[in-house]
C-alpha positions, 0 to 999 in steps of 0.5 A, a space after each residue: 487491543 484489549 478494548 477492541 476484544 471487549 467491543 468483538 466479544 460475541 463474534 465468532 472466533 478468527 473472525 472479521 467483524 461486519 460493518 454493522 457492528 462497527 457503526 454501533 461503536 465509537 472508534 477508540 480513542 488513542 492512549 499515548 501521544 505521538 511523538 513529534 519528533 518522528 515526523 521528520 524522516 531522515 529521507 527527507 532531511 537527505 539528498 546527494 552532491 555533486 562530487 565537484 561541490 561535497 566539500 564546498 556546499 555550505 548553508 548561509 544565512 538568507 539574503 531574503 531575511 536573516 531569521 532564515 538560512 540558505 544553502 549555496 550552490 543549489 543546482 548541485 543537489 539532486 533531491 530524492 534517493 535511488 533504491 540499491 537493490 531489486 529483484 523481479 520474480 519472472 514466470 521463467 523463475 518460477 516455473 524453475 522446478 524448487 526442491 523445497 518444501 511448501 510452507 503454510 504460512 496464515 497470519 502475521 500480526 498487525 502493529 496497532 499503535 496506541 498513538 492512534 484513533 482506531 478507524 472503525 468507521 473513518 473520518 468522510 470529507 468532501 471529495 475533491 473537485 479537481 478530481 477526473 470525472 468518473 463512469 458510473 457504469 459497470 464498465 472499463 472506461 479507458 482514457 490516457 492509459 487509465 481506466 475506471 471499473 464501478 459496479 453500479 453505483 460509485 461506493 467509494 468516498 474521500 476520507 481524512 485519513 488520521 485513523 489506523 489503519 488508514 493511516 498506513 495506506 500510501 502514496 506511491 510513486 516511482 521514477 527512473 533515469 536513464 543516466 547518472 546525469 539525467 534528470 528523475 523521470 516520473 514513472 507513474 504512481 499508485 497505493 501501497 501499504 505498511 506491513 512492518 516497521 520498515 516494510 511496504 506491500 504493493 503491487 508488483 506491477 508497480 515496479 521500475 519499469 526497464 530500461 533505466 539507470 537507477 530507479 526511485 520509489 517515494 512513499 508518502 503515508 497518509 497522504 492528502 492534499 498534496 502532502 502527509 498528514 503527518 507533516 510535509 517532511 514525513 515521506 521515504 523511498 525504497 531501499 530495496 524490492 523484491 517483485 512478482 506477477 506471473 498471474 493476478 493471484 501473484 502480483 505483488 511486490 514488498 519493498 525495504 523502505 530507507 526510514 522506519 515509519 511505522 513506528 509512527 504510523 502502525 502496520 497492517 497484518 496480513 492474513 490468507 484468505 479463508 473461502 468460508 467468507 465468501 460473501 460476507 460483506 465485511 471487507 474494506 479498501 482504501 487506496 489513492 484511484 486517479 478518478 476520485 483519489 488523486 489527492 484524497 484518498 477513497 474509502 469503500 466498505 461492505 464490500 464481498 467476496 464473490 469468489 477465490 481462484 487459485 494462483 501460481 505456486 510462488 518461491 519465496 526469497 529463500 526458496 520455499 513455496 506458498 501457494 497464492 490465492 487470486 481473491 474476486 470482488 465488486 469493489 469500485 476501482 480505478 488506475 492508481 488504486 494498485 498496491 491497495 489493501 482488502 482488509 477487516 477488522 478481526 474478532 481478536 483485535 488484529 487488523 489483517 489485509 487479505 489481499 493486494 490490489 490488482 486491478 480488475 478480470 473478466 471470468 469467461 463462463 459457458 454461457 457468459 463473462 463476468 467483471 471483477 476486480 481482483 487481489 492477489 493474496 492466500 498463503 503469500 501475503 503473510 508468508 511474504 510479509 513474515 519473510 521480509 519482517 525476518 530478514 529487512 528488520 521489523 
């Protein structure tokens, strides 16, 4: 933190750093060593029994070699683990009238790990070629319930994502079934990121999607080539999740996750949007789009934004009420790239995201439209965030 204060001196005060200034610097090198250990998650070491066999499953010694052992009777388990509770925020709920007091909540700080090398500018690889094939028009290209949104040419580009914060960007897929006998059936899947120990921020339209049973979100952080840079071990699910999207400004969901890892990968702060940074081209997103991301996550910088909206009032889970801000932008962007972070470094060292991505919004003008894409945020990203760090344990 200290060092990245040293290399910010200069830049105004509260401040997000150019992208300029950060190609002269080279990222910072991490101080302490990981702990290995922690790359294997308790969810992973996890799965449920049948009740005909919870006395009876045992682990043998393999029939293939004996240096490895074999658990008997694996039809039985039932890999993954179901969420317990959830909540969904409707337009119903919130337009209930709240007699509570609106609170202003600006910041919540980030978890910079020491562990890391810090992602001024991230590692580029070569994009996967098993990837779809994109549109380079500035136009919504729809294709199996997918689209593709790109302003001129395509900015995004693949990375290795081994630096902070990248690292705390995720995979996020979600599942469902529709009996306790039924099999897990993949819901879809998009970005999300971490913003506490325990605590994932992404969108709320990514939520279990009724009618069902029991539902399951699996969280892989890091994730490229088909599994998490830390290890094919290091993944979670979602324990419990609160969900809104009464308007693009709101639509975000925070999810209590069964294992703490971010410990291991470090935390996004989160920060409300101040339109004195309109057009600064200072803004970051990094998420998994289906067009060029499905297995290696894409990175796009300079981005601006172009304008602010303001969004529904939202009751927070306690009950008071943060204003919501719906944050327009040029950034490339296509399904699977939902839950996304709108981030930037900061002049006192913090790495803040400002905003969750939404997808995309045509504005109708007097003489015209424009396209943009979105992200919710304002007051109810760091209020939100500072509400489940209190209450989910950060």
């Amino acid at each position: 933190m200290e060092k990245l204060k040293k290399i910010f001196q200069g830049v105004p005060a509260d401040s997000p750093i150019p992208k300029e200034l950060l190609l002269e610097q080279e990222n910072p090198r991490p101080t302490k060593e990981l702990d290995r250990n922690l790359f294997i998650t308790d969810a992973a070491k996890s799965f449920r029994l049948t009740e005909k066999v919870k006395d009876s499953a045992k682990l043998s010694v393999s029939k293939l070699n004996k240096e490895l052992g074999q658990l008997d009777q694996i039809s039985p388990f039932d890999w993954g683990i179901p969420g317990k509770t959830e909540e969904i925020i409707s337009m119903e709920k919130l337009q209930t009238k709240i007699k509570s007091e609106k609170i202003k909540v600006t910041e919540a700080e980030a978890f910079v790990p020491e562990t890391h090398i810090l992602g001024l500018h991230p590692k580029v690889v070569f994009a996967n070629t098993k990837s779809a094939k994109r549109n380079r028009l500035n136009r919504i290209v729809t294709k199996s319930a997918n689209h593709t949104t790109i302003f001129g040419s395509d900015n995004r580009v693949n990375i290795y994502p081994n630096t902070y914060p990248e690292c705390c960007v995720c995979r996020v897929e979600v599942y469902t079934k529709l009996t306790d006998a039924s099999p897990w059936s993949y819901q879809g899947r998009g970005t999300g990121f971490m913003v506490g120990r325990k605590i994932l921020m992404t969108s709320g339209h990514m939520r279990p999607q009724q009618p069902y049973k029991s539902w399951m979100i699996k969280v892989i952080p890091a994730y490229y080539d088909g599994r998490s840079i830390y290890g094919n071990s290091f993944y979670t699910y979602g324990e419990s999740y609160i969900a809104y999207q009464s308007d693009v400004g709101n639509d975000m969901m925070v999810v209590k996750l069964y294992d703490n890892i971010g410990d291991t990968t470090g935390y996004f702060g989160a920060k409300s949007y101040n339109s004195d940074w309109e057009d600064m081209n200072v803004w970051t997103m990094t998420g998994y789009p289906y067009d060029k991301g499905e297995n290696r996550p894409t990175y796009q910088s300079s981005i601006s934004v172009v304008d602010d909206d303001d969004g529904d009032d939202v009751k927070l889970p306690d009950g008071r009420t943060v204003d919501s801000t719906q944050i327009e932008s040029y950034a490339d962007e296509a399904s699977g790239a939902s839950g996304s972070p709108l981030y930037s470094w900061f002049s006192n060292g913090q790495m803040y995201a400002i905003g969750v991505h939404h997808g995309n919004e045509t504005d109708w003008e007097l003489f015209g439209s424009n396209l943009h894409s979105v992200a919710s945020g304002g007051d109810m990203l760091p209020a939100l965030v500072v509400w489940a760090r209190n209450n989910w344990g950060n």
